[in-house]
Steps between C-alpha positions, in 0.01 A plus 500: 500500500637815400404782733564855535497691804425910446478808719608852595763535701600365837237296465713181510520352169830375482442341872221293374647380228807349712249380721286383234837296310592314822152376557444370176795298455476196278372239556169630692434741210543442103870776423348845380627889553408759740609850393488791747576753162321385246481740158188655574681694855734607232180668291363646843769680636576625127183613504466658805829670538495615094108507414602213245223260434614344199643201682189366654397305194818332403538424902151363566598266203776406641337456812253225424782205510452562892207222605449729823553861589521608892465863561666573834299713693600864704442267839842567543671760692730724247863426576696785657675579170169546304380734358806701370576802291662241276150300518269726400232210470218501772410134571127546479549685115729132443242336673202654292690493159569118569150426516379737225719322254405142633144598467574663128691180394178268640813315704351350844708552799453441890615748735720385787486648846633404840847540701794239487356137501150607431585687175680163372263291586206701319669462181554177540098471518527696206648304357345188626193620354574587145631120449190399658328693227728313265369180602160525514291239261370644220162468354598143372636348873170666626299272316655187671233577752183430356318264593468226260371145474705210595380297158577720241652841628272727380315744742172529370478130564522512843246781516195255314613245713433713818164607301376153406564393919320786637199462241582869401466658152431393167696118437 
């Protein structure tokens, strides 16, 4: 599973993804990538700090190899060293632009609060939850279900032999 973890800054992106890597080692989990700057942060801060759109396209392209995108949220407290006269960037105009583009680019994403061990473990729901939504039986393994009869497999069978016991309806 290739997932890609976005947000403004301080917000702890490049913690959850270490945290993220060590708990899904091989063999528990098929081998996939978990980026912390993937193109389209690239596009936002361009865009931000020089009014220059023009990369949201080509990076929301780009973007769709990721199978899951985790917006960290502004939970966090800002580190000491943030915000700067050499980062002009306000996390909530990150934060907003983030999910402007996300929304724009019809990309779904879940938003990931909570301090320290709380944080990585609701990604890892997160991500628990879009493979669930990978697995889940399609129309076709739905149909497994229906009732059918034991003589010849077809459901409307079983329902005249119910009718023809109960005396109900035309035979």
């Amino acid at each position: 599973m290739n997932i890609a973890i976005l947000g403004a800054p301080g917000t702890g992106k490049t913690q959850l993804a270490r945290e993220l890597a060590r708990c899904l080692q091989p063999p528990e989990h098929p081998p996939g990538t978990i980026t912390d700057a993937p193109p389209l942060m690239a596009a936002i801060h361009a865009d931000l700090l020089h009014t220059n759109p023009a990369g949201h396209a080509a990076a929301l392209s780009q973007h769709r190899i990721y199978d899951l995108t985790l917006l960290t949220g502004l939970d966090l407290a800002c580190p000491a060293e943030r915000p700067t006269p050499e980062e002009p960037l306000s996390r909530e105009a990150v934060d907003a632009q983030l999910r402007r583009a996300l929304t724009q680019g019809a990309i779904a994403y879940a938003v990931i609060y909570g301090q320290g061990p709380a944080r990585v473990q609701a990604a890892l729901q997160a991500i628990a939850s879009r493979r669930d939504d990978r697995i889940r039986p399609g129309a076709d393994r739905l149909r497994q279900w229906q009732s059918a009869c034991e003589k010849c497999s077809d459901p409307a069978c079983e329902h005249r032999l119910f009718t023809d016991r109960l005396n109900i309806g035309p035979r």
